[in-house]
NUSE-173779 format. One line per 5 residues: their letters; for each residue x, y, z of C-alpha. Coordinates in nm, 3 decimals. Layout:
residues N
a) X Y Z; ...
This chain:
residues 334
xxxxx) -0.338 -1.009 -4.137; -0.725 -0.986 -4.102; -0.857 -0.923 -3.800; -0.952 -1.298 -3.687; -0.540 -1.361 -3.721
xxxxx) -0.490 -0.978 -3.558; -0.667 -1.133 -3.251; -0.516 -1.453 -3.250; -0.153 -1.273 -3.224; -0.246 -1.059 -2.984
xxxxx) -0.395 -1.340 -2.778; -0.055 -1.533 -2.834; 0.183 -1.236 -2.752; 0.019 -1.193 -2.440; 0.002 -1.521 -2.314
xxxxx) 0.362 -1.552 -2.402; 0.479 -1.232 -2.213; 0.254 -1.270 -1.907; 0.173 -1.651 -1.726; -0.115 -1.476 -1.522
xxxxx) -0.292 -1.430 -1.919; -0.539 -1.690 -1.934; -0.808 -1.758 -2.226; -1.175 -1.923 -2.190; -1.517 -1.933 -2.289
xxxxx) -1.737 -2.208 -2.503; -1.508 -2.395 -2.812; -1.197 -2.160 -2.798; -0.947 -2.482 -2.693; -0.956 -2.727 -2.873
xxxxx) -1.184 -2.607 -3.173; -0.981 -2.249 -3.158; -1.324 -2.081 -3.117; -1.651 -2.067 -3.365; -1.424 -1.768 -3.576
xxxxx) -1.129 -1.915 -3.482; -0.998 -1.668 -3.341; -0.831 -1.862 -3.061; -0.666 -2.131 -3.302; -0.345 -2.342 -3.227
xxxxx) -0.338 -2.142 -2.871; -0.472 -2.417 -2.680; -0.189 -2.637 -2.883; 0.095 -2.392 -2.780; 0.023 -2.281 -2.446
xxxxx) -0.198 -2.589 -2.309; -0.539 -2.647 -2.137; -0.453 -2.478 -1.827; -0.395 -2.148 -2.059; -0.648 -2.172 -2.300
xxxxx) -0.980 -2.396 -2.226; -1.333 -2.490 -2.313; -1.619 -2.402 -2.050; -1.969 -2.508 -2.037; -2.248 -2.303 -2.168
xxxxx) -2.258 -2.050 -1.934; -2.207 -1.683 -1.936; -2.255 -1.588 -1.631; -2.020 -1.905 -1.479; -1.741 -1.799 -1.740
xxxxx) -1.735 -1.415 -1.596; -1.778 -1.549 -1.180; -1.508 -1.715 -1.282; -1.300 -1.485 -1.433; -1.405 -1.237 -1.161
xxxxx) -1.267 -1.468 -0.929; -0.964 -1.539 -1.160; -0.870 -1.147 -1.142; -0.864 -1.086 -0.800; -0.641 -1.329 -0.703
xxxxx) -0.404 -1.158 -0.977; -0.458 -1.404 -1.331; -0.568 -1.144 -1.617; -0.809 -1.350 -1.773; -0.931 -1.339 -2.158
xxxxx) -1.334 -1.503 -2.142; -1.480 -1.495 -2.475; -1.896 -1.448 -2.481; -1.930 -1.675 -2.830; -2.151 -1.380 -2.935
xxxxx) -2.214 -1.055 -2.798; -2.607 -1.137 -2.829; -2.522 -1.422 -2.511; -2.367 -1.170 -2.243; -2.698 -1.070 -2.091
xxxxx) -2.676 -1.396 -1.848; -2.357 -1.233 -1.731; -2.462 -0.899 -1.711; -2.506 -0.906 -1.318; -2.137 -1.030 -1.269
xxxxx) -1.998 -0.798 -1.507; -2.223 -0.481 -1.288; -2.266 -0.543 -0.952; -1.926 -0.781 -0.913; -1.683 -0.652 -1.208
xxxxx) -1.772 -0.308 -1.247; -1.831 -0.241 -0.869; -1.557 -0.420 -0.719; -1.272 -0.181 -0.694; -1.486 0.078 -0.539
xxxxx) -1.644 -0.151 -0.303; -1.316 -0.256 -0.170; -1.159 0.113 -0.163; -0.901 -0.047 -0.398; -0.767 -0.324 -0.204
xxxxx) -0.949 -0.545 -0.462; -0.967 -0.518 -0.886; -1.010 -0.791 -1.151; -0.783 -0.687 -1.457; -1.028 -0.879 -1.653
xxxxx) -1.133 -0.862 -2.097; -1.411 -0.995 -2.200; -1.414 -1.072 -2.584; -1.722 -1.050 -2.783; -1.824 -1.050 -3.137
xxxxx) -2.134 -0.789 -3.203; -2.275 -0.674 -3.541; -2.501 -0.772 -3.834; -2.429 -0.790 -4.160; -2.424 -1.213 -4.195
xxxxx) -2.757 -1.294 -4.143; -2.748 -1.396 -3.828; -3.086 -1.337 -3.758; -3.191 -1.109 -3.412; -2.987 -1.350 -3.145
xxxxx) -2.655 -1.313 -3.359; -2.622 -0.958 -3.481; -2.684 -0.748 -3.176; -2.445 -0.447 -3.073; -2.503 -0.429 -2.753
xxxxx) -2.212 -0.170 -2.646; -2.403 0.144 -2.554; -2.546 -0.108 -2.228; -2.199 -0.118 -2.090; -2.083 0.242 -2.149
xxxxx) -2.368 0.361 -1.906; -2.203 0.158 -1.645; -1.921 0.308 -1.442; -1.608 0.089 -1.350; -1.620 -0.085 -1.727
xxxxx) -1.402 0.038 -2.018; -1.567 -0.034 -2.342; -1.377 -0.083 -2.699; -1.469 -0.154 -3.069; -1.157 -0.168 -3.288
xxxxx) -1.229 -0.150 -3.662; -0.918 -0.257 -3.853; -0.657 -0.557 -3.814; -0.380 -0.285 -3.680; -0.586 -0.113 -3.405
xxxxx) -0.745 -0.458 -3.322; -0.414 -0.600 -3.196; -0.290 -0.314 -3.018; -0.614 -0.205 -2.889; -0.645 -0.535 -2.722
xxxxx) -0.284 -0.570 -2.565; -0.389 -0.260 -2.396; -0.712 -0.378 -2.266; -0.552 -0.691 -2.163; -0.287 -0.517 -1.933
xxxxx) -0.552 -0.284 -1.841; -0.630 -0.277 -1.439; -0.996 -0.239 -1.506; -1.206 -0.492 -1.647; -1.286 -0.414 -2.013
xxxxx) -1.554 -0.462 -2.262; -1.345 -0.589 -2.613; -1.650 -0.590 -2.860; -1.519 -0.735 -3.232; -1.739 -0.634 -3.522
xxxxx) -1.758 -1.012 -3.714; -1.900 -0.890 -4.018; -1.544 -0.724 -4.062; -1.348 -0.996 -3.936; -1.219 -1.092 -4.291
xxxxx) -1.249 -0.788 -4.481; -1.355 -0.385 -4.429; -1.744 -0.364 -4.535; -1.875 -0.051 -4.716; -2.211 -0.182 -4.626
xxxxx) -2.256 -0.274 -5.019; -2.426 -0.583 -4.946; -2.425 -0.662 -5.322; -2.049 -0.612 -5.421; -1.748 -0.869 -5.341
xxxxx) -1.589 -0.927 -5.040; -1.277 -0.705 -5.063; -0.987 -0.897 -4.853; -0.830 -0.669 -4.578; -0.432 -0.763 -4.789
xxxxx) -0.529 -0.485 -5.022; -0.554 -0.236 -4.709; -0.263 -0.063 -4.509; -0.415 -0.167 -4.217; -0.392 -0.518 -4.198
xxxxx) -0.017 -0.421 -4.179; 0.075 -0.593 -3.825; 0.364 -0.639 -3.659; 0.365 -0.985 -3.486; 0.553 -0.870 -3.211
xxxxx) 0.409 -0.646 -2.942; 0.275 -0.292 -2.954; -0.022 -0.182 -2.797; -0.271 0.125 -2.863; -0.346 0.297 -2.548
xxxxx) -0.714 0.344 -2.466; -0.935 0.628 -2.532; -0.713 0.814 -2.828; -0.931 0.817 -3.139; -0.824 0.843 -3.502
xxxxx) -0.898 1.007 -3.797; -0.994 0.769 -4.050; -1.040 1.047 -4.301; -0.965 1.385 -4.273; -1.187 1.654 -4.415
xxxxx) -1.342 2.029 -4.379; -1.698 2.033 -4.409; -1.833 1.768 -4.158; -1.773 1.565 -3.894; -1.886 1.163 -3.885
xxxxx) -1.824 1.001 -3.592; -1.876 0.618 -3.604; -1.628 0.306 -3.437; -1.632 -0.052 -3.553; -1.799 -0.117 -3.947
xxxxx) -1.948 0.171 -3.958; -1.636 0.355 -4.000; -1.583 0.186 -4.322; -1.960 0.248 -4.424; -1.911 0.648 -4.301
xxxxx) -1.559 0.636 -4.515; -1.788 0.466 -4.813; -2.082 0.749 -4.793; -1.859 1.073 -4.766; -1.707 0.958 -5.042
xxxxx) -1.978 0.887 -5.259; -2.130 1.181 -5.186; -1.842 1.344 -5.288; -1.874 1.572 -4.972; -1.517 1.613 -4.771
xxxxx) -1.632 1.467 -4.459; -1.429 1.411 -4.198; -1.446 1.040 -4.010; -1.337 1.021 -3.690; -1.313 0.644 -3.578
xxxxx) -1.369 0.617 -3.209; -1.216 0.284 -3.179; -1.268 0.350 -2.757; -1.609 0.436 -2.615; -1.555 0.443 -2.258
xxxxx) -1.340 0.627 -2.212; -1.294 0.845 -2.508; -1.172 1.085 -2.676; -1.329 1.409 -2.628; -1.050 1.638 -2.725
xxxxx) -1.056 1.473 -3.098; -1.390 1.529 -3.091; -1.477 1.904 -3.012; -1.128 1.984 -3.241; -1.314 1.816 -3.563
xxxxx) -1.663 1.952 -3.513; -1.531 2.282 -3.417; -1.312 2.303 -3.775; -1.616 2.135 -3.968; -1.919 2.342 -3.784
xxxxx) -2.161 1.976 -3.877; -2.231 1.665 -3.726; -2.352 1.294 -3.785; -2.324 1.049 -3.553; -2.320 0.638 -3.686
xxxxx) -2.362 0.313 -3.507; -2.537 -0.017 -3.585; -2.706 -0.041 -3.233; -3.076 0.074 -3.171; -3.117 0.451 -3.193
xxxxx) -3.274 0.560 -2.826; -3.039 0.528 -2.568; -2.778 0.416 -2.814; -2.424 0.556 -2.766; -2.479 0.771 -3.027
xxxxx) -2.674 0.994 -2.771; -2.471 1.033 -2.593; -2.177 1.175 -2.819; -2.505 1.423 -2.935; -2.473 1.552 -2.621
xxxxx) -2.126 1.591 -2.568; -2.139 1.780 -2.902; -2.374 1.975 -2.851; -2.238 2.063 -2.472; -1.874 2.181 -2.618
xxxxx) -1.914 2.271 -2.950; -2.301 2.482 -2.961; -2.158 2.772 -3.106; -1.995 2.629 -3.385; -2.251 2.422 -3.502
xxxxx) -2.380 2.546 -3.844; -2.672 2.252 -3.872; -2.871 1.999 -3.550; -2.659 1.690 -3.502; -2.767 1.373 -3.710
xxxxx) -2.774 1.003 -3.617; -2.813 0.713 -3.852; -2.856 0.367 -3.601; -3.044 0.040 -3.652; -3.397 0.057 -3.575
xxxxx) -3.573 0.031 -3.258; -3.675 -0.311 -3.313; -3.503 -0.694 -3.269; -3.242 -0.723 -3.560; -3.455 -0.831 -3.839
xxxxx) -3.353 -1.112 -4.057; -3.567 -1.050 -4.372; -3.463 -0.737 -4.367; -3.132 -0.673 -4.237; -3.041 -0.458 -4.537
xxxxx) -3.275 -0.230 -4.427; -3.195 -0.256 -4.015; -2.847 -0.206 -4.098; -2.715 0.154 -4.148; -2.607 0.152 -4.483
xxxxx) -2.404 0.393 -4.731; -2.802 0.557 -4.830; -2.907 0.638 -4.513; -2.557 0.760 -4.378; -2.546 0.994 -4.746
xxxxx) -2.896 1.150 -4.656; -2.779 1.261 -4.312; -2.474 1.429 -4.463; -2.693 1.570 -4.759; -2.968 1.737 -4.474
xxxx) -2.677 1.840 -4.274; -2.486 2.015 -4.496; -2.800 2.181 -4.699; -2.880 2.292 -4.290
């Protein structure tokens, strides 16, 4: 499976085990969604399980809100990440806030399904990672799978989650892993392991990280496509990094963490989103709080810029093999 069909059978097992699982947003019915990942659900389940809403982000999560706390566990897809900001009050002050404002007589078990990322020249409203927004915010969960396998597990788990969670889906991966090569082929996930899938149900519980390569001399720690870029750029620079892939921001996996950088005494942190107050900050600090003493180098990060996603030049926005190979290189010569 790629990941658009790892989605789609995640999606399915869950509205198949569960009749409170329902599935919305703008074109995932009838049209199975603008990625289709949402196809022949609306066919199988029918429009009372899986329908089209009106433009508008902000209606789709008061209504999903309001869907959740009368016990549904609704799906809403935000078309693109870039289009949640209309909704941002509902998902803080309602979503976020609504458990603890009710001393737990109240929750809304609710995911909200986003494509994020660059990397298709989508121009600066259709390439924006906008995860590190949500992870400051307490009462949200926040996820980036980046692989077929951990995107269908990782997204059972959200759904059954109690807590409403943030399920952000790196499109420029959707049909293949990117290296961030911009100028090779397309290579189709069927020639990796992990578009293995069972079609059944399994689920990957949150916060547990993995190690998407194992290595000695330095710790990367990236989630979504930059894992595959981080995997790309240890390699070529034939230095035996270790990649940790986060796959779950909030919360996450500390323990994983502090075990890697303490082994590898180095650091570099990756993400696509703007550098200052991006998430990667925040995993500085956490570094740099539990592992001080065995760092042999400062922490690096390699982010997108602190601009609007460019479209002229996205290669250059977009944290690529280069830039990720000169943080290693400065780290390790530190």
């Amino acid at each position: 499976m790629n990941m658009i069909q790892a989605i789609n059978s995640a999606l399915d097992v869950m509205l198949g085990r569960d009749d409170n699982v329902v599935v919305f947003g703008e074109d995932v019915g009838y049209f199975g969604g603008v990625f289709r990942c949402t196809a022949g659900l609306q066919k199988k389940y029918g429009k009372t399980r899986v329908f089209d809403t009106p433009i508008a982000e902000g209606g789709i999560l008061g209504v999903a809100i309001g869907m959740g706390v009368y016990g549904l566990r609704p799906v809403p897809e935000i078309q693109f990440a870039d289009y949640i900001y209309p909704a941002f009050d509902q998902l803080v002050s309602e979503a976020a806030r609504l458990r603890y404002r009710s001393g737990g007589e109240y929750w809304a078990p609710i995911t909200v399904r986003a494509p994020c990322g660059g990397g298709i020249f989508g121009g600066q409203t259709h390439s924006q990672s906008p995860e590190g927004i949500f992870t400051h915010v307490s009462g949200l969960k926040t996820v980036m799978p980046s692989n077929p396998y951990d995107a269908k597990g990782l997204l059972i788990a959200a759904i059954e989650d109690d807590d409403p969670v943030m399920f952000f889906e790196p499109k420029r991966i959707y049909n293949g892993p990117f290296d961030g090569h911009h100028d090779r082929p397309l290579q189709p996930w069927s020639k990796f392991p992990q578009s293995e899938v069972p079609d059944g149900y399994y689920r990957i519980d949150l916060g547990k990280a993995a190690v998407a390569r194992p290595g000695s001399e330095v710790t990367v720690l990236a989630y979504g496509t930059m894992v595959h870029v981080s995997v790309a750029a240890v390699e070529e620079a034939e230095i035996d990094g270790e990649v940790i892939d986060l796959r779950s921001l909030v919360p996450i996996d500390l323990d994983t963490i502090v075990e890697s950088v303490k082994k590898t005494g180095r650091c570099v942190i990756v993400h696509e989103a703007t550098r200052t107050s991006g998430f990667g900050a925040e995993l500085s600090a956490l570094v740099q709080e539990h592992c001080f003493y065995h760092l042999e180098a400062p922490i690096e990060r390699v982010t997108g810029w602190d601009t609007p996603y460019p479209h002229a030049f996205e290669w250059h926005y977009f944290p690529g093999p280069e830039r990720v190979m000169r943080a290693l290189k400065k780290v390790m010569e530190g």
